[in-house]
N, C-alpha and C positions, 0 to 999 in steps of 0.2 A: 636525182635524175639517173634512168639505167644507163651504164653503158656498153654498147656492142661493136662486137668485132664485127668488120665486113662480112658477109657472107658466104666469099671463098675461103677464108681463114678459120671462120669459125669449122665451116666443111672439115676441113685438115687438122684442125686439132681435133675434132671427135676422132678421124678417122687413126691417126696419130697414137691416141689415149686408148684406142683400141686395141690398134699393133702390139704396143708393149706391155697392152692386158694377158693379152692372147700368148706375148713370147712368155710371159713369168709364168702363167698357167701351164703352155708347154714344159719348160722345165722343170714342172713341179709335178708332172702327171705320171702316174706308173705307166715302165718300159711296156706293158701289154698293151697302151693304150696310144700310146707312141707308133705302135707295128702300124698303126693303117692309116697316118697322118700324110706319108709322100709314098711316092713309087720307087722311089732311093733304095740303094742297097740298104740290107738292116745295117750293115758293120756301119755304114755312116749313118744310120738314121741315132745309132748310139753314142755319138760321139758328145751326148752330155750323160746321158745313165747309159749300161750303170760304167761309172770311171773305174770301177776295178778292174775290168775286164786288160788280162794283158795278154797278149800273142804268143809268148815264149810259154804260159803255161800250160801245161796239160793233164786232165785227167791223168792217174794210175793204169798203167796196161797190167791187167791180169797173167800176161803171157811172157812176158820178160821181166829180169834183174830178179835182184836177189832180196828178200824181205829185208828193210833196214828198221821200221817200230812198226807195235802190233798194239792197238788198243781193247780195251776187256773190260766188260760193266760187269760188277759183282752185285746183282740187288740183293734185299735180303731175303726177300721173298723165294726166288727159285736159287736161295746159295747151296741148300744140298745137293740139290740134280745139278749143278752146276761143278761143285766142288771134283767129283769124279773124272768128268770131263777134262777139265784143267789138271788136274792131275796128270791124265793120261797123253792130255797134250803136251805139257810141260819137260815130261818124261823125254819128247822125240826132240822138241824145237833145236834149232841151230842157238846157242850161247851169245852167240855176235847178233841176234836179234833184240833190241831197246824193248823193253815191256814199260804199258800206262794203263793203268788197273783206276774203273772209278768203282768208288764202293762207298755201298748206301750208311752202313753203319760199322761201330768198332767191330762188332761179330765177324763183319762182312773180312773184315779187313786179318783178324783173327786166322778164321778160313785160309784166306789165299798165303798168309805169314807162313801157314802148317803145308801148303802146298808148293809155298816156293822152297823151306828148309831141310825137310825133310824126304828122304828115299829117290834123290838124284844123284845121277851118277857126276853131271855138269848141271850149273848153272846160268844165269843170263847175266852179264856185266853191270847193266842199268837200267833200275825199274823205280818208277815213280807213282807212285798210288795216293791218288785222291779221296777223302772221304768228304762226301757230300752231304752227308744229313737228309738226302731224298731219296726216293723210290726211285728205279729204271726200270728197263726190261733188259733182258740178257743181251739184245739185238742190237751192240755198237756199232755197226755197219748203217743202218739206216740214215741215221740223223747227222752223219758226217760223211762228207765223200773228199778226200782226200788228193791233193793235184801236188805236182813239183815241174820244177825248171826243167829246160831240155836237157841239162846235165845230172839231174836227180837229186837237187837240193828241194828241200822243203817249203812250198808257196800255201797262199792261204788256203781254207778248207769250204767247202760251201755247206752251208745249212741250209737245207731247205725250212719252209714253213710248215706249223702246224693244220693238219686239218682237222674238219669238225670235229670228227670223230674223236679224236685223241683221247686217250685216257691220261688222268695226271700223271702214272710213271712217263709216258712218250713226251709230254709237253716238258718234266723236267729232263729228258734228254734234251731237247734243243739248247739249252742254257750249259750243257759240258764243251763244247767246243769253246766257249769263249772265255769260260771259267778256266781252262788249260791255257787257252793264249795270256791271260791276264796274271797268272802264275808261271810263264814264260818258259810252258814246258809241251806249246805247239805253237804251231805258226799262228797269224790270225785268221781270223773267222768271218765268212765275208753271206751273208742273209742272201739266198736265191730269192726269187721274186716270183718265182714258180714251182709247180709239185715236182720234186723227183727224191723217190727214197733211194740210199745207195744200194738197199738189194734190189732193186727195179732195173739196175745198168750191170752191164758185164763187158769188158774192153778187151781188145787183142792190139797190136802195135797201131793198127789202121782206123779201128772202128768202136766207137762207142753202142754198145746195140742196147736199146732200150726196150723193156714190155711195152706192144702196143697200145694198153690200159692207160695209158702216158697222155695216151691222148687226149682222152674223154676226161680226162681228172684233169685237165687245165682248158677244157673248149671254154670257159664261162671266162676266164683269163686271157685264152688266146688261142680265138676263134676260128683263126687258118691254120694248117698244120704245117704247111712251108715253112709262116714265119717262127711257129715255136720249132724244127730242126734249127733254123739256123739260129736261134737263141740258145737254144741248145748247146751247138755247135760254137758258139762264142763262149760259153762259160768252161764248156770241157776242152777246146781244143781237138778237137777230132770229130769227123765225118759221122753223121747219125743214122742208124739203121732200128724203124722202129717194128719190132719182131710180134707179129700175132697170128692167127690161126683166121679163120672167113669172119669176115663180117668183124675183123677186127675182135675179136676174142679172143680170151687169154687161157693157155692151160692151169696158170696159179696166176696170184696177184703179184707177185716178184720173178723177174727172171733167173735169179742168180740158183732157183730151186728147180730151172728146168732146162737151162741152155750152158753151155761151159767151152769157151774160145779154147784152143790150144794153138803150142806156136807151128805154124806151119801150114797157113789157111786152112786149118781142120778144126770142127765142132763139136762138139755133144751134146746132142740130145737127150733129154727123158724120155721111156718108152713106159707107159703103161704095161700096155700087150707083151711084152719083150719080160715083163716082172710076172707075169700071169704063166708065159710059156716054158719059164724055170719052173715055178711052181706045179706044173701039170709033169713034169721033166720029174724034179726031181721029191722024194718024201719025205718034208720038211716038217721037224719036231719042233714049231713055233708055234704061240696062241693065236699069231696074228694070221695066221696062213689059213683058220677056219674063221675069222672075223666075216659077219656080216655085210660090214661096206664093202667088202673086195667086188660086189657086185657094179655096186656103184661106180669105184674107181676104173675095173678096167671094163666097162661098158662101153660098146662102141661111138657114141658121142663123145666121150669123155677122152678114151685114146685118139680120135680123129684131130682132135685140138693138137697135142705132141707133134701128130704125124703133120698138121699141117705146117708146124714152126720147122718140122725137118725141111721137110718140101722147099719152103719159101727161104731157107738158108742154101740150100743145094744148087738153087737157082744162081744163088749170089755169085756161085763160083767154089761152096766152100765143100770140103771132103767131109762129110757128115758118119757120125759114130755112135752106133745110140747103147743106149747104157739104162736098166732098170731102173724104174720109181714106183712108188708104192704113196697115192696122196690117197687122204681121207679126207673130204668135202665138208663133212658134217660136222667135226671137231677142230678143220683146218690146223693139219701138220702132214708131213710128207718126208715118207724114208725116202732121201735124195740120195745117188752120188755125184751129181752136178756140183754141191754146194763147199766147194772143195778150195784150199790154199795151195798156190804152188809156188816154188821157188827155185830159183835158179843160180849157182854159185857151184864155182869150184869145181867148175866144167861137167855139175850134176843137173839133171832136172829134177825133182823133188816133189812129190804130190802127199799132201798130209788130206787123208780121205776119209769120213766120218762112214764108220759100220757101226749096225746094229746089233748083231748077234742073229741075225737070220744066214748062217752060213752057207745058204745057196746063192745068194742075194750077192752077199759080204764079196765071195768067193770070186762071183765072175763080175764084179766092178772091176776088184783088183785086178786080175788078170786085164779087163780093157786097158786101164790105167799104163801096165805093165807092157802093153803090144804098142801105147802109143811113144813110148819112151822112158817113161818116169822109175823113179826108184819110189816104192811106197811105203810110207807111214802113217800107220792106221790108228785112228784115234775112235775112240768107245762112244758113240752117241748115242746108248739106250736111254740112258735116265735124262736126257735133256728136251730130246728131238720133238715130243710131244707138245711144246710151249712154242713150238711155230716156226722153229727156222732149223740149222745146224750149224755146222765148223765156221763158215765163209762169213755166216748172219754174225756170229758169237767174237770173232777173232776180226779185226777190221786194219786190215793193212793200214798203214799212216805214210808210209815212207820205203820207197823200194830205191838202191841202189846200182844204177848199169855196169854194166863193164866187171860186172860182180866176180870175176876170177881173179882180177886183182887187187882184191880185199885182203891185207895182210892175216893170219892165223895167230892172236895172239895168245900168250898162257894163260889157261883158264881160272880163274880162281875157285876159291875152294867156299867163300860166303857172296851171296848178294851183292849188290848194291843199292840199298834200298833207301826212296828218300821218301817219305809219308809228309803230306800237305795236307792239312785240317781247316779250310778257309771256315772264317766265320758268317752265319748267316746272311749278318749285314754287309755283307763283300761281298757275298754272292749275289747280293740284292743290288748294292751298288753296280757292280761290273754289267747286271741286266740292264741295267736302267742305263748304261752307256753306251751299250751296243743294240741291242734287239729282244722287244716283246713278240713272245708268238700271240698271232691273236686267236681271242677266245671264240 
């Protein structure tokens, strides 16, 4: 014989069995999906994903403190064009700066031994280098974007995800941030849930400015643009400004190659036109100054995008500076000097600025550099800059420290400090499989 509930009880337990269908599916649904479920502010609509999210941290300001670690992918593929570089930078760096060097293989690692020991005047106190066994691309800046405490202690790092596109050096960068954490030589590593590569952001004390291209590369994620600022805005800590030219267009795929915060609400811009009218100025004994693409590059579509990103900064309130660039569309790389590390200690501002050897170019960067404050050290980016980025892409700040004039001056030494970690395959494998797959 059946038996049945009343028919207002059975009512209420469907209805019941529903509810706590519907809450476990809630919190199991990704935060993109969560944005359009109440009219609630996002900050409470977050209050189950994601739990990392804490208030005291913040993204890195580009415009204050003083560099405290600098991370550096050695692949082996570009270690020669690379090797020069790091040489040249190595040569200028402040010693009180931590170096973390990942490198693909022993060669790799070879290289940077010969570039840490030899022909310095100083050295860096403590440098930790990983050898991974895998490919990367020169570009440690992307796949880690690096945040600290309001006092400028080191908090966890955000990875973004992999997109389609990626080639297997990019996919095996996402798996070094947490490879570092698990060898207890970064903080932890905490998976974004949305696109943002770190040269796409550029920071000043106030603002996180993002490329507009930010957008379109996560609508199928998160389909209003309100709610991805303030998601945004909850993971970095700071007020979101996303920077493009009409219609939403970008002058490159990354900002950090075309816009550059300095302290004292003033910006830089790339100028096309501004690299064309040197060259018409001055008679420059370079290959590149009779190159075919110059057509392309400083074409008036093409500078109108720059000038729009001045425009729609100037509005913001900020004193706008614009500064030569020289992109090529067709082979995508770009003589920048946007793409620039700066630092601040010791009552110095400090700008380490990637030249080419186009000394018309070279010449009045530096001098901008120079009008806006800074003491500059120029570092050689001939043999690198063509593989897609420069200094800022290459050199990825980890750890900046405030108040930086009261950093003691200690005695320099005369060797290294070098501590080389070889994790083995299956560690690297295990540590993925406990934090985050990128998907395929």
């Amino acid at each position: 014989m059946e038996n049945k509930l009343p028919g207002n009880i059975q009512k209420y337990c469907v209805i019941g069995i529903g509810l706590i269908t519907s809450l476990i599916l809630i919190t199991h649904m990704a935060p993109e999906a969560l944005l359009t479920l109440t009219g609630t502010p996002l900050s409470e609509r977050f209050q189950i994903f994601p739990r990392q999210v804490d208030h005291s941290m913040k993204v890195l300001s580009d415009t204050s403190g003083s560099i405290g670690k600098l991370v550096m992918n050695i692949p082996r593929e570009e270690r020669d064009q690379i090797v020069p570089v790091l040489r040249d930078f190595l040569e200028q760096l402040d010693p009180r700066i931590d170096l973390t060097f990942a490198c693909s293989d022993e060669y790799s690692v070879s290289a940077l031994m010969h570039c840490l020991q030899t022909g310095r005047e100083h050295v860096p106190w403590n440098t930790e280098v990983v050898v991974t066994g895998f490919d990367l691309t020169p570009w440690a800046r992307d796949r880690r974007i690096a945040r600290s405490s309001l006092l400028g202690s080191e908090r966890s790092s955000l990875v973004p995800p992999a997109k389609d596109w990626y080639d297997i050096n990019r996919r095996n960068e996402i798996k070094l941030p947490f490879i570092l954490e698990d060898l207890k030589i970064a903080p932890e590593a905490t998976p974004l849930p949305f696109i943002l590569d770190g040269g796409n952001l550029v920071t000043d004390t106030d603002y996180a400015f993002i490329g507009g291209n930010n957008i379109a590369l996560n609508r199928n994620l998160i389909p209003k643009t309100q709610d991805l600022k303030r998601m945004l805005a909850l993971y970095l800590g700071k007020k979101v400004i996303h920077v493009s030219a009409r219609k939403q267009q970008v002058p490159w795929e990354h900002i950090d190659m075309y816009v550059t915060p300095l302290p004292g609400k003033k910006i830089m811009v790339g100028s096309p036109a501004l690299a064309q009218e040197i060259f018409t100025q001055v008679s420059e004994n370079h290959p590149i100054v009779s190159e075919k693409f110059l057509k392309t590059s400083f074409s008036k579509e093409r500078t109108q995008l720059f000038d729009d990103v001045a425009i729609q900064l100037r509005k913001l309130g900020y004193e706008v500076i614009r500064v030569p660039v020289v992109p090529h569309y067709t082979d995508h790389w770009m003589m920048t000097y946007n793409n620039v590390l700066m630092d601040f200690r010791d009552h110095r501002s400090v700008v380490y600025l990637p030249v080419f050897g186009i000394k018309s170019l070279d010449r009045f960067a530096e001098n901008v550099y120079r009008d806006a404050g800074f003491e500059v050290r120029k570092v050689n980016l001939s043999t690198l800059y063509r593989s897609g980025g420069t200094l800022r892409c290459f050199a990825n700040v980890t750890k900046r420290i405030p108040n930086s004039s009261s950093i003691p001056i200690k005695a320099l030494n005369n060797e290294t400090e070098i501590n080389i970690h070889r994790p083995q395959p299956w560690k690297i494998q295990r540590v993925m499989s406990d934090f985050y797959q990128p998907s395929e």
